[in-house]
N, CA, C and O of each residue as an XYZ file, in Angstrom:
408
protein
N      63.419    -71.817   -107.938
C      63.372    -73.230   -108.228
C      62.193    -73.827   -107.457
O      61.820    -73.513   -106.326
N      61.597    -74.888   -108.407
C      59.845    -75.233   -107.644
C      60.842    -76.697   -106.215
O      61.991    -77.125   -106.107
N      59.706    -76.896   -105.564
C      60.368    -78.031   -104.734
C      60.481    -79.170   -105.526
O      61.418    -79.816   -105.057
N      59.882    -79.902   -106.738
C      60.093    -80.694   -107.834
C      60.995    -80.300   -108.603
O      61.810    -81.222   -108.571
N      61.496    -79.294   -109.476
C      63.072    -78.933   -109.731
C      64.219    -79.544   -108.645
O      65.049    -80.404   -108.940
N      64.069    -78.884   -107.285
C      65.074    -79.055   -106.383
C      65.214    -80.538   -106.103
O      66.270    -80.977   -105.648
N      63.969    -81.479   -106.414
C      64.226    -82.860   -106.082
C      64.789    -83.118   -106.974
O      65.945    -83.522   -106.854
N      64.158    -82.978   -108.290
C      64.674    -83.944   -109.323
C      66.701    -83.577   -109.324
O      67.603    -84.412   -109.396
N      66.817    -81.989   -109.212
C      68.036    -82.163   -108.799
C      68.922    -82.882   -108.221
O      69.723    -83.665   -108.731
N      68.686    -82.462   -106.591
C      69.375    -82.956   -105.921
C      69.222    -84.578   -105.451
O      69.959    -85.052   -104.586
N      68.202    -85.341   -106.114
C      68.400    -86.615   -105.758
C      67.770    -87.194   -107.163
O      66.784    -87.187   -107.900
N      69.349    -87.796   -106.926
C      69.550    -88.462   -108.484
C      68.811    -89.852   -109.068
O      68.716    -90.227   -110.237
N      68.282    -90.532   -107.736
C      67.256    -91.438   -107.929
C      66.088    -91.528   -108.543
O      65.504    -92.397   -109.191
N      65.811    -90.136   -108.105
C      64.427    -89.434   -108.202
C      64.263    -88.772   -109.445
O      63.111    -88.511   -109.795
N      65.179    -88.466   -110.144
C      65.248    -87.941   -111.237
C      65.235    -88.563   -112.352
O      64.699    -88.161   -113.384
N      66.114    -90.075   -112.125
C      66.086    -91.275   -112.729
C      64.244    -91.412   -113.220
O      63.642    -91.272   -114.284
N      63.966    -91.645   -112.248
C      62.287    -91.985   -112.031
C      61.859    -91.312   -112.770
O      61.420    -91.800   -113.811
N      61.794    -89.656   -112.510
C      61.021    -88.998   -113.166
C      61.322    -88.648   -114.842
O      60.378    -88.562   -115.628
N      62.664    -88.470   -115.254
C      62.968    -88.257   -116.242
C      63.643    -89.315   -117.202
O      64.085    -88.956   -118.293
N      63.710    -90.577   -116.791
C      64.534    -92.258   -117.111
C      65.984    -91.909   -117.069
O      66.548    -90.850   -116.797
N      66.374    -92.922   -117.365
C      67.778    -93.174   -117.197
C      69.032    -92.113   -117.647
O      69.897    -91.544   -116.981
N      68.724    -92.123   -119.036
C      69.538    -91.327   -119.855
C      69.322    -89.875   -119.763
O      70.323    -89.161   -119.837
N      68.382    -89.430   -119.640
C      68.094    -87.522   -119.002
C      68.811    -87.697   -117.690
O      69.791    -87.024   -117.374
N      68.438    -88.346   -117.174
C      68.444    -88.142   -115.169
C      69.843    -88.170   -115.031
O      70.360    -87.251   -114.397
N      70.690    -89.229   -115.600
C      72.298    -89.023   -115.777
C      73.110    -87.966   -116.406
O      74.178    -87.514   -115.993
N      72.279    -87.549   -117.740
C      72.843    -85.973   -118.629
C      72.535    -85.232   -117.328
O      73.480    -85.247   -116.539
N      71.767    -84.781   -117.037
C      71.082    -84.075   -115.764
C      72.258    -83.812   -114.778
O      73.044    -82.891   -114.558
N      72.012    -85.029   -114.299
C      73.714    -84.717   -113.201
C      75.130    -84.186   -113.452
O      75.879    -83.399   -112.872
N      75.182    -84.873   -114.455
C      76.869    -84.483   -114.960
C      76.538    -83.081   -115.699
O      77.600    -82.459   -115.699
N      75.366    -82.182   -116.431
C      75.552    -80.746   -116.300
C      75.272    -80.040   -114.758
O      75.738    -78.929   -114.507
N      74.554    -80.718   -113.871
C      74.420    -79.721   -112.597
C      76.175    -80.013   -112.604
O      76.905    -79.063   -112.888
N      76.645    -81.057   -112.353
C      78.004    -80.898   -111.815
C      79.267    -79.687   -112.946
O      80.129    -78.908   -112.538
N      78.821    -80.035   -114.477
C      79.975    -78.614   -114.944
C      79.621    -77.307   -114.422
O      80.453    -76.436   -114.167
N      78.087    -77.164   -114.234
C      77.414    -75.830   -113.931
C      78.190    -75.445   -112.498
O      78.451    -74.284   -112.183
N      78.503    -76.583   -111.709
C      79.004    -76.357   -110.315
C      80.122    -76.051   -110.103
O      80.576    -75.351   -109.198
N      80.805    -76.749   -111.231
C      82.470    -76.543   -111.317
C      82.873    -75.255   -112.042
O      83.981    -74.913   -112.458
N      82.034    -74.810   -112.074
C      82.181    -73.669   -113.192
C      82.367    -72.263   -112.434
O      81.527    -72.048   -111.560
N      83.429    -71.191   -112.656
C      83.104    -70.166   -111.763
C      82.364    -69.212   -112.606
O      81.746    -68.646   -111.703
N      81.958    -68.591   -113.748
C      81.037    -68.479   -114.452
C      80.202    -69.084   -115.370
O      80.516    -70.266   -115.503
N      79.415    -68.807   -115.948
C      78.569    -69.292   -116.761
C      78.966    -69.483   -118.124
O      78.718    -70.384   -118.926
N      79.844    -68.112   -118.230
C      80.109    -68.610   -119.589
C      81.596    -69.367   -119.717
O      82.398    -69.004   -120.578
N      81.796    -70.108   -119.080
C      82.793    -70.822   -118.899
C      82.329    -72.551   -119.322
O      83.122    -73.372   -119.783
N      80.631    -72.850   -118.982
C      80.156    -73.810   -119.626
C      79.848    -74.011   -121.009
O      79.100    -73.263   -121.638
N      80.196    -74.625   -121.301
C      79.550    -75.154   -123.238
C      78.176    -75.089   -122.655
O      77.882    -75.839   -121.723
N      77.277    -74.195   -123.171
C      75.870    -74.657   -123.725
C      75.238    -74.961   -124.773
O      74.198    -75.616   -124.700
N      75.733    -74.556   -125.905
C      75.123    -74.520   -126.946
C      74.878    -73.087   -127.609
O      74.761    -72.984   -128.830
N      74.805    -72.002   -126.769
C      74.828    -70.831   -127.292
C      75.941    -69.881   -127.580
O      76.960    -70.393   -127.118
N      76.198    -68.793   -128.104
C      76.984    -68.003   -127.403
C      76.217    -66.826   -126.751
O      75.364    -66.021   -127.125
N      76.943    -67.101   -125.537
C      76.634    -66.104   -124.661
C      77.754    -64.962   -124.170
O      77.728    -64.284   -123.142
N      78.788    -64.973   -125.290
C      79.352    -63.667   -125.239
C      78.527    -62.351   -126.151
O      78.642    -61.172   -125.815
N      77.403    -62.970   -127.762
C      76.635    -61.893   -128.136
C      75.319    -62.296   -127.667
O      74.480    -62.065   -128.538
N      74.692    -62.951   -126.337
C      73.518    -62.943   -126.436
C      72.810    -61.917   -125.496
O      73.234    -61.289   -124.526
N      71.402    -61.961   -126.199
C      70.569    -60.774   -125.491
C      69.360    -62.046   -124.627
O      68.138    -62.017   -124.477
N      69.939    -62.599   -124.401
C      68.227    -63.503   -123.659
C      68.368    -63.320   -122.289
O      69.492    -63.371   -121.789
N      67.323    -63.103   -121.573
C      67.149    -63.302   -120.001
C      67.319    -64.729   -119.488
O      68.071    -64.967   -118.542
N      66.598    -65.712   -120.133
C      66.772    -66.746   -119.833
C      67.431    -67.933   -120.841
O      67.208    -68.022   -122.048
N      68.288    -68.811   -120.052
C      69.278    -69.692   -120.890
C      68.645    -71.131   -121.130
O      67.894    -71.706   -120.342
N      69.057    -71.584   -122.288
C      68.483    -73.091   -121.961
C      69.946    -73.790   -122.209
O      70.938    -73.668   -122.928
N      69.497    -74.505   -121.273
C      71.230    -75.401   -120.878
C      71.246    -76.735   -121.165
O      70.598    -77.352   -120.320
N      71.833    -77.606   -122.212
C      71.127    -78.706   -122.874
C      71.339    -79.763   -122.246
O      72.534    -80.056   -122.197
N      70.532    -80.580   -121.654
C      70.643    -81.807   -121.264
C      71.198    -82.619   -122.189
O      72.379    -82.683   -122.531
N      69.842    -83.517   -122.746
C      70.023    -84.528   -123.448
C      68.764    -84.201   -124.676
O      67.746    -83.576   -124.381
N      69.048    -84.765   -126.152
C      68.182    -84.443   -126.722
C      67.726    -83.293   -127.015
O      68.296    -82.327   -127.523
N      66.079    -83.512   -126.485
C      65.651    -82.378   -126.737
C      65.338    -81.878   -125.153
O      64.390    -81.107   -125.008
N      65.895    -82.179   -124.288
C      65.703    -81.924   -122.881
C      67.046    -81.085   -122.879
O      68.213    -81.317   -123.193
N      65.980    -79.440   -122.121
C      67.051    -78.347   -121.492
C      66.267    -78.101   -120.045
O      65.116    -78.258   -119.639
N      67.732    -77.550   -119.403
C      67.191    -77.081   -118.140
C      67.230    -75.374   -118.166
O      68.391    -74.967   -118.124
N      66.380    -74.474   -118.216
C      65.988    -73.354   -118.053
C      66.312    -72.767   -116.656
O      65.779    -72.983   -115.568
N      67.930    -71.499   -117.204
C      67.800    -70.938   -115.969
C      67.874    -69.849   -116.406
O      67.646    -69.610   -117.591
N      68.274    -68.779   -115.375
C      68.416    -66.848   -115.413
C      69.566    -66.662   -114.912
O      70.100    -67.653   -114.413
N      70.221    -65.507   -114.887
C      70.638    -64.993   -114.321
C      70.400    -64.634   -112.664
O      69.321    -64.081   -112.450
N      71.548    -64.954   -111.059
C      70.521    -64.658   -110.375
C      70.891    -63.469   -109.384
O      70.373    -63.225   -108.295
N      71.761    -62.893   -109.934
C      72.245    -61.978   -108.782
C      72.814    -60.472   -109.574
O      72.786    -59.443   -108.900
N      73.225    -60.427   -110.750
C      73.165    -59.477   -111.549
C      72.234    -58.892   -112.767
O      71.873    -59.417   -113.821
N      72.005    -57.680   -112.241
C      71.034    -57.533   -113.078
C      71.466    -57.418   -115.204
O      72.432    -56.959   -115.814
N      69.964    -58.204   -115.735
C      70.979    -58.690   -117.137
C      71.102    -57.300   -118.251
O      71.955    -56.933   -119.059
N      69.988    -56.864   -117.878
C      69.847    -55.705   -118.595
C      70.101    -54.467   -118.199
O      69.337    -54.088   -117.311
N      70.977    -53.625   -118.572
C      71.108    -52.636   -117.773
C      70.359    -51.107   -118.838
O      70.108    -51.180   -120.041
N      70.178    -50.035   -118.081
C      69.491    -49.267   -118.735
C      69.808    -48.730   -119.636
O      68.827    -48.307   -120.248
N      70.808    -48.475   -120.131
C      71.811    -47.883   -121.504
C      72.047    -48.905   -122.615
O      72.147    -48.667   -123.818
N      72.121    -50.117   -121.980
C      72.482    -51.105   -122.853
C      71.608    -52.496   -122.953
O      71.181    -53.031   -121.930
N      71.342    -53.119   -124.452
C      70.435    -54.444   -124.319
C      71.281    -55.484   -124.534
O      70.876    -56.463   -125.160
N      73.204    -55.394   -123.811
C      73.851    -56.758   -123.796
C      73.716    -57.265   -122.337
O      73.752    -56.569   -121.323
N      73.564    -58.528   -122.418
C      73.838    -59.226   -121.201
C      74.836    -59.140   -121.020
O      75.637    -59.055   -121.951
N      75.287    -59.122   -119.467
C      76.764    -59.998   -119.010
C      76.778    -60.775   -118.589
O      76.678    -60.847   -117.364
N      76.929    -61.965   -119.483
C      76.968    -63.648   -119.075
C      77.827    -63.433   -118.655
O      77.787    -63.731   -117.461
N      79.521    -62.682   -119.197
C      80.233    -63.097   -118.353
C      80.935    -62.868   -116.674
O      81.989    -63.275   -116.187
N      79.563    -61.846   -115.981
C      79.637    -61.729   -114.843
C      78.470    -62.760   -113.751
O      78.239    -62.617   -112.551
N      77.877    -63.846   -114.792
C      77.473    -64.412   -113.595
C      77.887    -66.060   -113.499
O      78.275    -67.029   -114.152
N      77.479    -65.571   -112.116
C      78.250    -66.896   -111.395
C      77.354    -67.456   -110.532
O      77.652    -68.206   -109.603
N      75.993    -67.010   -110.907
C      75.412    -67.784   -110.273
C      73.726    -68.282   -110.575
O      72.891    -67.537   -110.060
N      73.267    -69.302   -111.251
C      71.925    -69.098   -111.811
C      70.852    -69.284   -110.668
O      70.997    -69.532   -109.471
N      69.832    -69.099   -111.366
C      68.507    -69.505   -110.711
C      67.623    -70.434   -111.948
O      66.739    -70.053   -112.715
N      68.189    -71.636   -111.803
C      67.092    -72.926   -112.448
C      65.641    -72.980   -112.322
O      65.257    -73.087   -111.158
N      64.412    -72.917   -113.535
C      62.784    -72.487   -113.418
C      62.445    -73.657   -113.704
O      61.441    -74.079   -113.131
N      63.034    -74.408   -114.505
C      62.346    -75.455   -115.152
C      63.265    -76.922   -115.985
O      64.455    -76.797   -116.275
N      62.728    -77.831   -116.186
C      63.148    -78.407   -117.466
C      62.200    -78.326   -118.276
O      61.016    -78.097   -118.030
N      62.643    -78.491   -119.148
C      61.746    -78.300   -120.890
C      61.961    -79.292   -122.072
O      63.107    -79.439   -122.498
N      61.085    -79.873   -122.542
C      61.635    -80.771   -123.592
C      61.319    -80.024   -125.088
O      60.114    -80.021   -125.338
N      61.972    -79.539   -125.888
C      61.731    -78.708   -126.727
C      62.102    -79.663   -128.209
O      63.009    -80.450   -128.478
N      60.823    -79.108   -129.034
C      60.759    -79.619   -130.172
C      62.347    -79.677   -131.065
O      63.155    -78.755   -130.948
N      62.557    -80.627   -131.749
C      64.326    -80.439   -132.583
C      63.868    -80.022   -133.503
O      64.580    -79.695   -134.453
């Protein structure tokens, strides 16, 4: 996570600022399911991530605003097999937000 990720995170003012009102609030209330969550795939994202093969997730804010994370402590791919196990992690590593075309 860059030190601008970690702000806009963790201070919700600042995020306001940088991203306006309505992102900076979606914003918070997914860091908070992501937090409450003891896995990942326990959050609604938008995907399924019981058949997915992606390294990295996009986790939908608002719109067309996602926050881009990984997997961060299990490895996703293992050598025999090209399924992820979303449902062994519990813990991401956030790269980015992204505003992606609808």
């Amino acid at each position: 996570m860059t030190l601008e990720l970690r702000r806009i995170c963790s201070d919700p003012d600042y995020a306001v600022r940088k991203l306006g009102a309505e992102v900076g609030g979606s914003l918070r209330a997914r860091l908070a399911d992501l937090d409450a969550a003891d896995y990942l795939i326990d959050v609604p994202i938008g995907i399924d991530l019981a058949s997915s093969t992606l390294t990295c997730i996009p986790i939908h804010i608002l719109n067309n605003h996602y926050l881009i994370g990984r997997a961060d402590h299990v490895k996703v791919y293992g050598s025999d097999t090209s399924e992820a196990p979303w449902d062994m992690v519990s813990r991401m590593k956030l790269t980015h937000i992204q505003e992606m075309p609808r």
